[in-house]
mmCIF entry with sequence, helices, sheets and N, C-alpha, C, O atoms, coordinates in Angstrom:
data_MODEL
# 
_entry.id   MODEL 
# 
_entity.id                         1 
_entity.type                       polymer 
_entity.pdbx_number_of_molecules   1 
# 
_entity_poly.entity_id                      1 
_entity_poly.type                           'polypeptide(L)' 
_entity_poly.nstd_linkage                   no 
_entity_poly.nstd_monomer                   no 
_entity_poly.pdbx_seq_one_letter_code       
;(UNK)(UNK)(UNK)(UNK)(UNK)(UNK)(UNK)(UNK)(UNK)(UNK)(UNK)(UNK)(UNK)(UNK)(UNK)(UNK)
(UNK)(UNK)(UNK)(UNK)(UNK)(UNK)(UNK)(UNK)(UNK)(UNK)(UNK)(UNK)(UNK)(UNK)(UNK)(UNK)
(UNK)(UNK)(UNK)(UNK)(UNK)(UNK)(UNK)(UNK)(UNK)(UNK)(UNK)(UNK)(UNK)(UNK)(UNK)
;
_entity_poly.pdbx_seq_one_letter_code_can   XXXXXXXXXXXXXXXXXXXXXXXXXXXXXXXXXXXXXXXXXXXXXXX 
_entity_poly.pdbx_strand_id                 A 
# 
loop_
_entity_poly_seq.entity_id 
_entity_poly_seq.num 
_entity_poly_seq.mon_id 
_entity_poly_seq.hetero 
1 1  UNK n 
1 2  UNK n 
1 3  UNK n 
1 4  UNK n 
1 5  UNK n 
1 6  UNK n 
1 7  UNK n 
1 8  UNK n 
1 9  UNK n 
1 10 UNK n 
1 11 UNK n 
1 12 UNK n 
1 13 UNK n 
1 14 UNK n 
1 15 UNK n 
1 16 UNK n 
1 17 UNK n 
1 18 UNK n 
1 19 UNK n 
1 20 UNK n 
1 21 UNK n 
1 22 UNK n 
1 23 UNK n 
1 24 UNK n 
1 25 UNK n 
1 26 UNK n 
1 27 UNK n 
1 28 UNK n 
1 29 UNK n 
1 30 UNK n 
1 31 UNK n 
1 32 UNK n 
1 33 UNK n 
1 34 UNK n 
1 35 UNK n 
1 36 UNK n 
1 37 UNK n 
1 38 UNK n 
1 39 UNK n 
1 40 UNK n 
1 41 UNK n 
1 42 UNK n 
1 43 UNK n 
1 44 UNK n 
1 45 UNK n 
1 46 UNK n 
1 47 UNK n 
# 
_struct_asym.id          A 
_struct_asym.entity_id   1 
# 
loop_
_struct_conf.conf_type_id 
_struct_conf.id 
_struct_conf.pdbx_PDB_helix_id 
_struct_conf.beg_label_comp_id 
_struct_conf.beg_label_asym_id 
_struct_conf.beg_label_seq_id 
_struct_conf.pdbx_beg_PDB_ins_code 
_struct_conf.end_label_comp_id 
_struct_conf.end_label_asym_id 
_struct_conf.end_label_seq_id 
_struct_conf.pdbx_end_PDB_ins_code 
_struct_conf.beg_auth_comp_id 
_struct_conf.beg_auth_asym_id 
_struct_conf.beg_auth_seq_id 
_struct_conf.end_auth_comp_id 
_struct_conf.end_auth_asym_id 
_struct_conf.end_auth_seq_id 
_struct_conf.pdbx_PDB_helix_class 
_struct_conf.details 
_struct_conf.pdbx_PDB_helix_length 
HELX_P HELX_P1 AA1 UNK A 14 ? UNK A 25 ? UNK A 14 UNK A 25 1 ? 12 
HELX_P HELX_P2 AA2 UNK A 26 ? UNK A 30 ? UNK A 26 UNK A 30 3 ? 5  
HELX_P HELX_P3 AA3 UNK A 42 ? UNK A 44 ? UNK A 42 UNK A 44 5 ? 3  
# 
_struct_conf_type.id          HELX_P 
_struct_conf_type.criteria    ? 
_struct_conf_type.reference   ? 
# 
loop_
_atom_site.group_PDB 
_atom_site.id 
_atom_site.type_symbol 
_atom_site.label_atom_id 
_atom_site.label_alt_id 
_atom_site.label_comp_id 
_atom_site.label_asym_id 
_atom_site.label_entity_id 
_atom_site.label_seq_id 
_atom_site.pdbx_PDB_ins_code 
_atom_site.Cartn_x 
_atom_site.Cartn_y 
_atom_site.Cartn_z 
_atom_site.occupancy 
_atom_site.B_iso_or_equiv 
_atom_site.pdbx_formal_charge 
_atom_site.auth_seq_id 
_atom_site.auth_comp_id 
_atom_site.auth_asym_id 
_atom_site.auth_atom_id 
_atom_site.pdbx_PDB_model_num 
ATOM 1   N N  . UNK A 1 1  ? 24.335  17.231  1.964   1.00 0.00 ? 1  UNK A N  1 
ATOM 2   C CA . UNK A 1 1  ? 23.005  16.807  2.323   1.00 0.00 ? 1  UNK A CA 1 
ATOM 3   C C  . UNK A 1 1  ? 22.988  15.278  2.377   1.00 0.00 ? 1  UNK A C  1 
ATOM 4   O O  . UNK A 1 1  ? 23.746  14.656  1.633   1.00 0.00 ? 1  UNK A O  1 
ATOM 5   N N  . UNK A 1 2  ? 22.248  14.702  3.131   1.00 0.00 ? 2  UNK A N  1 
ATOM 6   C CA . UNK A 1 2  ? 22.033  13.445  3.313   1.00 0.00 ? 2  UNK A CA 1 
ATOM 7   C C  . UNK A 1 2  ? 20.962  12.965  3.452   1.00 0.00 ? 2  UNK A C  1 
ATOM 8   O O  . UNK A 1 2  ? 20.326  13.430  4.398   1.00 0.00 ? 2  UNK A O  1 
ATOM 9   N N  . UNK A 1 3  ? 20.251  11.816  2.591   1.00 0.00 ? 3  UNK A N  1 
ATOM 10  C CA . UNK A 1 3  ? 19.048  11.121  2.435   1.00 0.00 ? 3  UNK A CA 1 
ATOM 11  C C  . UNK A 1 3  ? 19.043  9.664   2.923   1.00 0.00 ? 3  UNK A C  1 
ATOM 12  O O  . UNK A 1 3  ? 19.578  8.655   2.463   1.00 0.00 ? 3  UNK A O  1 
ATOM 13  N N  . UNK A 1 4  ? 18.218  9.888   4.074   1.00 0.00 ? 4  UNK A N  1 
ATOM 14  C CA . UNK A 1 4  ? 18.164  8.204   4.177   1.00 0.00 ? 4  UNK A CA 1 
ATOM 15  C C  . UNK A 1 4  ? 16.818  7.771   4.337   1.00 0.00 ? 4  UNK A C  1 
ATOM 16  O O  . UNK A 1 4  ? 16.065  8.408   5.073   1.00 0.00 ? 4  UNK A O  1 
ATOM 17  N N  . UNK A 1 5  ? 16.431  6.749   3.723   1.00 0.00 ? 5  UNK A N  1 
ATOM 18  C CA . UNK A 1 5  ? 15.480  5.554   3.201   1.00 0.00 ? 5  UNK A CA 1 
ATOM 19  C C  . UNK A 1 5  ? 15.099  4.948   4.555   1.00 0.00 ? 5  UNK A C  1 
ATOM 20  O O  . UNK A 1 5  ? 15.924  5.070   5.461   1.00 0.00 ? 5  UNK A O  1 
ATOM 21  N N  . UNK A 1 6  ? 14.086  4.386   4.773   1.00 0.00 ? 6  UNK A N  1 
ATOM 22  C CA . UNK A 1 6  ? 13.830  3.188   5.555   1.00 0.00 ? 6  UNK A CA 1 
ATOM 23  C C  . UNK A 1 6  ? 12.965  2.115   4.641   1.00 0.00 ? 6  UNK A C  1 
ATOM 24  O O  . UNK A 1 6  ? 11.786  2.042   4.295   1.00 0.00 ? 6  UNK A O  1 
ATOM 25  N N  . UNK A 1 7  ? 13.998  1.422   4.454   1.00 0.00 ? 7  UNK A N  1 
ATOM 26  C CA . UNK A 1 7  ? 13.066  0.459   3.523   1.00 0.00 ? 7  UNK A CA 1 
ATOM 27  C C  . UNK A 1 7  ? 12.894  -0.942  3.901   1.00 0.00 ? 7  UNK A C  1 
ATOM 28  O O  . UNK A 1 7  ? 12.468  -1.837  3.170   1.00 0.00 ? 7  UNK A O  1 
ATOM 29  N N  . UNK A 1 8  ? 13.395  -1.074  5.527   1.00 0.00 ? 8  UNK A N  1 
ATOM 30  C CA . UNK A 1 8  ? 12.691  -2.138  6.533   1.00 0.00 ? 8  UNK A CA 1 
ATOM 31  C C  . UNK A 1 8  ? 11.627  -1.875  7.455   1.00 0.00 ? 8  UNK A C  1 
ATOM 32  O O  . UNK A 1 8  ? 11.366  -2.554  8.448   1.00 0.00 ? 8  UNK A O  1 
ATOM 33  N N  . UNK A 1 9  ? 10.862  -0.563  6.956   1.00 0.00 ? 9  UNK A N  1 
ATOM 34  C CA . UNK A 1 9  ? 10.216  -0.141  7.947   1.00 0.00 ? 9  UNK A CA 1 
ATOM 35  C C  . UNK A 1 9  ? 10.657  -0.121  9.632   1.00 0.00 ? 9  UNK A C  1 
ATOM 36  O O  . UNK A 1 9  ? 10.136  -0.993  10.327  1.00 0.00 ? 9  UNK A O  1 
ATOM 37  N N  . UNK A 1 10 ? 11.266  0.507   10.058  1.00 0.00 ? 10 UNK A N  1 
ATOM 38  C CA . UNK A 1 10 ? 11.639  0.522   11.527  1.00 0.00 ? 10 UNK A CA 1 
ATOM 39  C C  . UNK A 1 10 ? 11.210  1.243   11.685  1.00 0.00 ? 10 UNK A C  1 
ATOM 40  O O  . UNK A 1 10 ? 10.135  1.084   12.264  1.00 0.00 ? 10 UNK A O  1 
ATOM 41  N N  . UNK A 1 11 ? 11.576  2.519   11.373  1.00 0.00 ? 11 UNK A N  1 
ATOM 42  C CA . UNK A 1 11 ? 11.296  3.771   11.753  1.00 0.00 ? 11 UNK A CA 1 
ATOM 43  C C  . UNK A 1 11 ? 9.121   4.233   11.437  1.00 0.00 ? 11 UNK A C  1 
ATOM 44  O O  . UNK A 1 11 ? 8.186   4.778   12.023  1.00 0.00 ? 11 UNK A O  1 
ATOM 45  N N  . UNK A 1 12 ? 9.342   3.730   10.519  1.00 0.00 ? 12 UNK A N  1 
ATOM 46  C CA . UNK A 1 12 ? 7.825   3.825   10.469  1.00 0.00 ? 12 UNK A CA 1 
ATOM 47  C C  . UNK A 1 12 ? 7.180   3.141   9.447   1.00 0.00 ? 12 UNK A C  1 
ATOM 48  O O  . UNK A 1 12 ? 7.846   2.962   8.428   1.00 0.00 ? 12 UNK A O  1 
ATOM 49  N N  . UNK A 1 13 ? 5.742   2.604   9.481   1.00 0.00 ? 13 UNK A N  1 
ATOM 50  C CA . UNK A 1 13 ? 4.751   1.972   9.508   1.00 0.00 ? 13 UNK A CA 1 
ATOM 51  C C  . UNK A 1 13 ? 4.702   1.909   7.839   1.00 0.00 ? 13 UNK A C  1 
ATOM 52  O O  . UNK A 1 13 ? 3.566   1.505   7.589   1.00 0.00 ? 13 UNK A O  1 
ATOM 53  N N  . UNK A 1 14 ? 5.374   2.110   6.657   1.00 0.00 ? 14 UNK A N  1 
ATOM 54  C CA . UNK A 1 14 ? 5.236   2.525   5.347   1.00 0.00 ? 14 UNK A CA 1 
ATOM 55  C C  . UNK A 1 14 ? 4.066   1.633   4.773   1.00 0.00 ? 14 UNK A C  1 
ATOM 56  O O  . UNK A 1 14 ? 2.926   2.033   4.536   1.00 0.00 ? 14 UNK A O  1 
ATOM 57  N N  . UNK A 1 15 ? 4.517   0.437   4.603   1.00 0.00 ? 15 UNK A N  1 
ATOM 58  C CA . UNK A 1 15 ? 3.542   -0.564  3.918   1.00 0.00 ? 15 UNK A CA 1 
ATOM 59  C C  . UNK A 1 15 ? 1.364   -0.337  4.547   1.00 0.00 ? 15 UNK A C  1 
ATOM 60  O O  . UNK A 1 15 ? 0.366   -0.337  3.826   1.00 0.00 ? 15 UNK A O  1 
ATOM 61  N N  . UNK A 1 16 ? 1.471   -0.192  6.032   1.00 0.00 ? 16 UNK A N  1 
ATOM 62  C CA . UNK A 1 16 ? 0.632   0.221   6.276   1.00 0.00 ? 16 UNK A CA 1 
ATOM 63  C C  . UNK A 1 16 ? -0.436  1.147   5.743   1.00 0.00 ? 16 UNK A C  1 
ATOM 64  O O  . UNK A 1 16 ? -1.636  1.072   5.479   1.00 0.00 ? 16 UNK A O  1 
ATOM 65  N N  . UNK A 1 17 ? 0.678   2.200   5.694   1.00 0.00 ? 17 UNK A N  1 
ATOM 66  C CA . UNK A 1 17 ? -0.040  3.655   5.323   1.00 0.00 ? 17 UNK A CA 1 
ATOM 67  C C  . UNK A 1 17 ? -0.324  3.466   3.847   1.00 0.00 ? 17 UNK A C  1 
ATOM 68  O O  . UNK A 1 17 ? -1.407  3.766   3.344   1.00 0.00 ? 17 UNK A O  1 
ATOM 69  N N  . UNK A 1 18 ? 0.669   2.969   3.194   1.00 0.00 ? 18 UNK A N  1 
ATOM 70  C CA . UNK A 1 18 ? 0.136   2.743   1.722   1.00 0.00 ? 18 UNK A CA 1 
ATOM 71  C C  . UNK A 1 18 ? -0.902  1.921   1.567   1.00 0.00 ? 18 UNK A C  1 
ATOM 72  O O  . UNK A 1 18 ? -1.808  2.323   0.837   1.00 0.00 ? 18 UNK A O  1 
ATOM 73  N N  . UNK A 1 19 ? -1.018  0.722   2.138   1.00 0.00 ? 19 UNK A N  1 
ATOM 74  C CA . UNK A 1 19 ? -2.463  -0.298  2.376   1.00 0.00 ? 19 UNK A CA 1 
ATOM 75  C C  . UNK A 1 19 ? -3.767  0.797   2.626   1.00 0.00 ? 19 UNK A C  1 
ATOM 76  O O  . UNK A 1 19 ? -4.781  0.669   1.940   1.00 0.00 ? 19 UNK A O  1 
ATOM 77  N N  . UNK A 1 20 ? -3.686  1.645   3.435   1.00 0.00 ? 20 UNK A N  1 
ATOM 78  C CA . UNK A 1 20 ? -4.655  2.091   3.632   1.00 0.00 ? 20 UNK A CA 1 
ATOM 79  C C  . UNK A 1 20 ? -4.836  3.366   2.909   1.00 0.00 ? 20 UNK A C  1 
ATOM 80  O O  . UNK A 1 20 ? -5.999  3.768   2.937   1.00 0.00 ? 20 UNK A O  1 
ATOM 81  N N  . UNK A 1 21 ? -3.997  4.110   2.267   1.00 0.00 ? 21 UNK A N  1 
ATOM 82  C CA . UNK A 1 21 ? -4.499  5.005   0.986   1.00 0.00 ? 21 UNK A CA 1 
ATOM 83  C C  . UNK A 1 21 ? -4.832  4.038   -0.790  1.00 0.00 ? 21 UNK A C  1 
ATOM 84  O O  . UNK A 1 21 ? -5.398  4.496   -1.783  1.00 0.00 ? 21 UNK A O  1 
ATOM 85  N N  . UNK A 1 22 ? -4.520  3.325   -0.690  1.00 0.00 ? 22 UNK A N  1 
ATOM 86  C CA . UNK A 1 22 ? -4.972  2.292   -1.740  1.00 0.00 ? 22 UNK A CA 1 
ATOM 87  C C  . UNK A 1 22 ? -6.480  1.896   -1.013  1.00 0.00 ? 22 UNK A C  1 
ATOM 88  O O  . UNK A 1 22 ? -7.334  2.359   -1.769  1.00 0.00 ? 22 UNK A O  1 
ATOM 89  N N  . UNK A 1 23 ? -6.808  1.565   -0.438  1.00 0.00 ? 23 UNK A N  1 
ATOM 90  C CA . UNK A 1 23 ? -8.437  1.125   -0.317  1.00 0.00 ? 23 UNK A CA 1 
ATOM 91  C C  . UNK A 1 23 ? -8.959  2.475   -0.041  1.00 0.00 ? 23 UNK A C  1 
ATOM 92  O O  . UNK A 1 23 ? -10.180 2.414   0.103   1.00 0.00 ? 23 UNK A O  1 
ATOM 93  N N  . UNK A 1 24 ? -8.452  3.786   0.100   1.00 0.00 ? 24 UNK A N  1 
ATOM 94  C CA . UNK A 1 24 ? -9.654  4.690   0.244   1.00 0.00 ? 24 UNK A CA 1 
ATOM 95  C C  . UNK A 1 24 ? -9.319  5.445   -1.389  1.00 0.00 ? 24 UNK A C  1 
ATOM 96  O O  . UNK A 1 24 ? -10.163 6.152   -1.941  1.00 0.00 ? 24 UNK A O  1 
ATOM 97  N N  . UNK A 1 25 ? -8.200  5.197   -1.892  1.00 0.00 ? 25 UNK A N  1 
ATOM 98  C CA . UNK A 1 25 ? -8.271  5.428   -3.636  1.00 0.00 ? 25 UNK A CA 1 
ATOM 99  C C  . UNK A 1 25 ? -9.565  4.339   -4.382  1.00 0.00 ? 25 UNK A C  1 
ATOM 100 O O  . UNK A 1 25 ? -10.435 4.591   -5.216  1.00 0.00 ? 25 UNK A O  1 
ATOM 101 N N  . UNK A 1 26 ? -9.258  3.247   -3.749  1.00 0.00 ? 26 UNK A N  1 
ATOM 102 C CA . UNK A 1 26 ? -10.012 2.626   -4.691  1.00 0.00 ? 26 UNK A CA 1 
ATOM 103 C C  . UNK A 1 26 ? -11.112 2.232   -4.285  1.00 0.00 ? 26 UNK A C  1 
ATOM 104 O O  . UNK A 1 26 ? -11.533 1.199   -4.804  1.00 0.00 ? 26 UNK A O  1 
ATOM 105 N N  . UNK A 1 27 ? -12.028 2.961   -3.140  1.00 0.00 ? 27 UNK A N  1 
ATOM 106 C CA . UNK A 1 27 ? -13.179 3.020   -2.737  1.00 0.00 ? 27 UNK A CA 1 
ATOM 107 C C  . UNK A 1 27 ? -13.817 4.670   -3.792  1.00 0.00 ? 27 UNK A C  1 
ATOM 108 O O  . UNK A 1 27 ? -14.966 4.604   -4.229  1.00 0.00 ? 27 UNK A O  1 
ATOM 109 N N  . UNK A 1 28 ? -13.174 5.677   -4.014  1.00 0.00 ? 28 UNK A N  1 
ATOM 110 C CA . UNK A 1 28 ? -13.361 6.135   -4.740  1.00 0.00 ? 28 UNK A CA 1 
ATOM 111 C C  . UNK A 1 28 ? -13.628 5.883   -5.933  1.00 0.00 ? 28 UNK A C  1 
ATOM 112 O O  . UNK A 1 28 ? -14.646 6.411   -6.382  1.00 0.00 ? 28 UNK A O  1 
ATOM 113 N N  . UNK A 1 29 ? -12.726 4.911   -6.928  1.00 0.00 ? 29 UNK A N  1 
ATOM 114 C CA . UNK A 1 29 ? -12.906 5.419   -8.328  1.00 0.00 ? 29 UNK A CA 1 
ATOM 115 C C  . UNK A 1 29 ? -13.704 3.644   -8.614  1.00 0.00 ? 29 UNK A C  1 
ATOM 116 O O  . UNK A 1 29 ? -14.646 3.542   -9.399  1.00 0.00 ? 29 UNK A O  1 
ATOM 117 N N  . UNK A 1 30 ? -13.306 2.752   -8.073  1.00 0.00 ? 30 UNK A N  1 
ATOM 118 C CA . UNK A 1 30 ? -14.062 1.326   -8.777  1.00 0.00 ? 30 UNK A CA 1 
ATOM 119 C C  . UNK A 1 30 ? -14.994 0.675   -7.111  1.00 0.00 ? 30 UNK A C  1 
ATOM 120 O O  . UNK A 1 30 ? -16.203 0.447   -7.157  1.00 0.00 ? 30 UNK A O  1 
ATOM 121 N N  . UNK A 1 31 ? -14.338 0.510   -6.054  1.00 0.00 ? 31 UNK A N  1 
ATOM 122 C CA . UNK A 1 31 ? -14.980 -0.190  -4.605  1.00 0.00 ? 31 UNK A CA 1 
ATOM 123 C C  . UNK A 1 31 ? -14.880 -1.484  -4.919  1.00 0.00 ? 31 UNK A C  1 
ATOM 124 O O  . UNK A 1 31 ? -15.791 -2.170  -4.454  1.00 0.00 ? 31 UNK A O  1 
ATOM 125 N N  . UNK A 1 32 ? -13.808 -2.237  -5.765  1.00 0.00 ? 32 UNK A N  1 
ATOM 126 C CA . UNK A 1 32 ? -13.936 -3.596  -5.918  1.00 0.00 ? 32 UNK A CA 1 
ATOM 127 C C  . UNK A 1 32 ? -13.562 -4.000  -4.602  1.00 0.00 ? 32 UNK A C  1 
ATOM 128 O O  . UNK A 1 32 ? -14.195 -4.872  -4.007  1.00 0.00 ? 32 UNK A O  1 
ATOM 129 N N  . UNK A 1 33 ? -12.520 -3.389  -4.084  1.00 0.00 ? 33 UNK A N  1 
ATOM 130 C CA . UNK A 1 33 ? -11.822 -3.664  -2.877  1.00 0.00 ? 33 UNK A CA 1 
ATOM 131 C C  . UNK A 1 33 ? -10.553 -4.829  -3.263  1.00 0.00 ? 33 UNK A C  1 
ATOM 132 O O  . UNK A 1 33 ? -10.271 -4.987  -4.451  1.00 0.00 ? 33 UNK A O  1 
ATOM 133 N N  . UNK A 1 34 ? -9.798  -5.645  -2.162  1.00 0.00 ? 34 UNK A N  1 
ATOM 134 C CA . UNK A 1 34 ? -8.716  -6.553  -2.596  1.00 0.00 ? 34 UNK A CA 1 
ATOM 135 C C  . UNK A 1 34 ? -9.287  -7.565  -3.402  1.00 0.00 ? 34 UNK A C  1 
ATOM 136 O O  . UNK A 1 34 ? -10.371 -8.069  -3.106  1.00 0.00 ? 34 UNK A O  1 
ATOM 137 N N  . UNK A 1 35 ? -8.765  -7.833  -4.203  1.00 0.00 ? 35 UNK A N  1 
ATOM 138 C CA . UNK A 1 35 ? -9.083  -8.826  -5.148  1.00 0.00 ? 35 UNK A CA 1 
ATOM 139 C C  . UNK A 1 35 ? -8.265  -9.823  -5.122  1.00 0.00 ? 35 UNK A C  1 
ATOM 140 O O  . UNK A 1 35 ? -8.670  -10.922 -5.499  1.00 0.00 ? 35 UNK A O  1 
ATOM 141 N N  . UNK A 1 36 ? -6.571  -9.609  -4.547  1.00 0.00 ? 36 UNK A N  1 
ATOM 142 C CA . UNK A 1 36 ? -6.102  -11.018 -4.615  1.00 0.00 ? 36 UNK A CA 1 
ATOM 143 C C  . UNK A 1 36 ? -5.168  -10.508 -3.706  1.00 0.00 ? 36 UNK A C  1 
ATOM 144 O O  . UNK A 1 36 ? -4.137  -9.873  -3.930  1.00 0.00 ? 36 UNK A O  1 
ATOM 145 N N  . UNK A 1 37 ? -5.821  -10.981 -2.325  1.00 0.00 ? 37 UNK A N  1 
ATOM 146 C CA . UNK A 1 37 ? -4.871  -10.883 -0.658  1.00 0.00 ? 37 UNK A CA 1 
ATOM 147 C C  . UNK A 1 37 ? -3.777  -11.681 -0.498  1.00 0.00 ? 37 UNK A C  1 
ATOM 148 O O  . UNK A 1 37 ? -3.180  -11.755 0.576   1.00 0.00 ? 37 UNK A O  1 
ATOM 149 N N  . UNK A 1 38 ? -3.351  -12.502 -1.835  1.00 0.00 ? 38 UNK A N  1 
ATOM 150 C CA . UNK A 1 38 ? -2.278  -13.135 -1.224  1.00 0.00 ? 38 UNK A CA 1 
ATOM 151 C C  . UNK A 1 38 ? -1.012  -12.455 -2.591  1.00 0.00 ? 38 UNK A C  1 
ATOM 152 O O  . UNK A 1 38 ? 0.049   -12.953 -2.966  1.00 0.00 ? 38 UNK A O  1 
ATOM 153 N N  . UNK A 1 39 ? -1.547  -11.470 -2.930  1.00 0.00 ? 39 UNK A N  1 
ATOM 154 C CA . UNK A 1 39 ? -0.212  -10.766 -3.774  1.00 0.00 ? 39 UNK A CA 1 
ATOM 155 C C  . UNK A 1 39 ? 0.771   -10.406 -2.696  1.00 0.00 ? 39 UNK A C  1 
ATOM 156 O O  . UNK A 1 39 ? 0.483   -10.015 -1.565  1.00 0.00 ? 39 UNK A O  1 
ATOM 157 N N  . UNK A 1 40 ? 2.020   -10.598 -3.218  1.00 0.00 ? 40 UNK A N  1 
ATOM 158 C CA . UNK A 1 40 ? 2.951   -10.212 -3.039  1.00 0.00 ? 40 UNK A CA 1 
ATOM 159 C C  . UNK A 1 40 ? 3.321   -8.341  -3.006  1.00 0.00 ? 40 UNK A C  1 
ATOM 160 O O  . UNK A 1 40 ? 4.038   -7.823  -2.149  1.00 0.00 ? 40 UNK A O  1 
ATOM 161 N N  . UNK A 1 41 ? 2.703   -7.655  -4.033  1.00 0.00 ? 41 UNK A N  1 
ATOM 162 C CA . UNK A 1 41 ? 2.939   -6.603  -4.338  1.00 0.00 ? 41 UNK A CA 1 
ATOM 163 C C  . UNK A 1 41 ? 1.775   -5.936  -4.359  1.00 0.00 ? 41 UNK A C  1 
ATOM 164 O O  . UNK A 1 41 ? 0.836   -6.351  -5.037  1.00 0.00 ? 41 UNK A O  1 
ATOM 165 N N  . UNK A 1 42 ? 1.675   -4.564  -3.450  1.00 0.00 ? 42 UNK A N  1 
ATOM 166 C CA . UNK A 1 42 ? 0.736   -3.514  -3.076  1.00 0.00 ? 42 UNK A CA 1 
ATOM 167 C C  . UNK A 1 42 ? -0.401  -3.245  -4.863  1.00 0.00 ? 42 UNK A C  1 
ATOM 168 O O  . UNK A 1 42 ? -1.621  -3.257  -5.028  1.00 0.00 ? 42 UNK A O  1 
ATOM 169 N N  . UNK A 1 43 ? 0.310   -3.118  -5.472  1.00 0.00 ? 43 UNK A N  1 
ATOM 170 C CA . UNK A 1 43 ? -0.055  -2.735  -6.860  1.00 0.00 ? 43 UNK A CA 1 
ATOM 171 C C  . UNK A 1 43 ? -0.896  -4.079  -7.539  1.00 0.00 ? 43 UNK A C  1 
ATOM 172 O O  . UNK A 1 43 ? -1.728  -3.916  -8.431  1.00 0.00 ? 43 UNK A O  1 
ATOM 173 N N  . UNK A 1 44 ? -0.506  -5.592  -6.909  1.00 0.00 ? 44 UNK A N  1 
ATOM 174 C CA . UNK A 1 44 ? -1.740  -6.662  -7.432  1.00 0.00 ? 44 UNK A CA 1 
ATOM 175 C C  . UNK A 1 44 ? -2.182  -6.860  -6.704  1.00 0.00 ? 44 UNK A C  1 
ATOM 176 O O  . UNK A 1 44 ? -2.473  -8.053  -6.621  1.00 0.00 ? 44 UNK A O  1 
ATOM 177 N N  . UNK A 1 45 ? -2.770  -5.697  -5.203  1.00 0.00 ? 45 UNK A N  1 
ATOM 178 C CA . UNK A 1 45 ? -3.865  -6.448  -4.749  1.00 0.00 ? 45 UNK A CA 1 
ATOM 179 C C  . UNK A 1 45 ? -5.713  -6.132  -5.254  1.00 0.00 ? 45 UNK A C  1 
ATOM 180 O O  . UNK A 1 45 ? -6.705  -6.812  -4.992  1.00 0.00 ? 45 UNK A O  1 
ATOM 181 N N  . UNK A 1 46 ? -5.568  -4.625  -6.175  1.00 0.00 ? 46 UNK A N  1 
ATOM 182 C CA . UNK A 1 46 ? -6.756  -4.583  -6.670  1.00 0.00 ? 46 UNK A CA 1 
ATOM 183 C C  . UNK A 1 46 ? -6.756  -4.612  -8.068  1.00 0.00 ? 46 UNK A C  1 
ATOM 184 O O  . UNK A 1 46 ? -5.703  -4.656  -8.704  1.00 0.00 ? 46 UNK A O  1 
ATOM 185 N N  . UNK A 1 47 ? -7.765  -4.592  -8.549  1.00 0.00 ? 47 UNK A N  1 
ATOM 186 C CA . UNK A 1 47 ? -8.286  -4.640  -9.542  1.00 0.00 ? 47 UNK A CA 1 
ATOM 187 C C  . UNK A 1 47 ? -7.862  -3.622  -10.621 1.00 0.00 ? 47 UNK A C  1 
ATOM 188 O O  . UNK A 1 47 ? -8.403  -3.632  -11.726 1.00 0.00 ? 47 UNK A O  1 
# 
């Protein structure tokens, strides 16, 4: 069996799709929305 990764996004849109299930998670449980747009990492941009 063989597993392969895209972890330059080529093949598809990853960082995207995670951007946009993080703001409809966290329109659910707090709606602070981004709190600091110039993080580096998906996980410090909310609250």
């Amino acid at each position: 069996m063989r597993i392969g990764l895209d972890i330059d996004n080529v093949i598809a849109d990853f960082d995207k799709k995670l951007l946009e299930e993080c703001k409809k998670e966290d329109q659910k449980k707090r709606n602070y929305g981004i709190v600091n747009p110039y993080a580096r990492n998906v996980s410090l941009l909310f609250d």
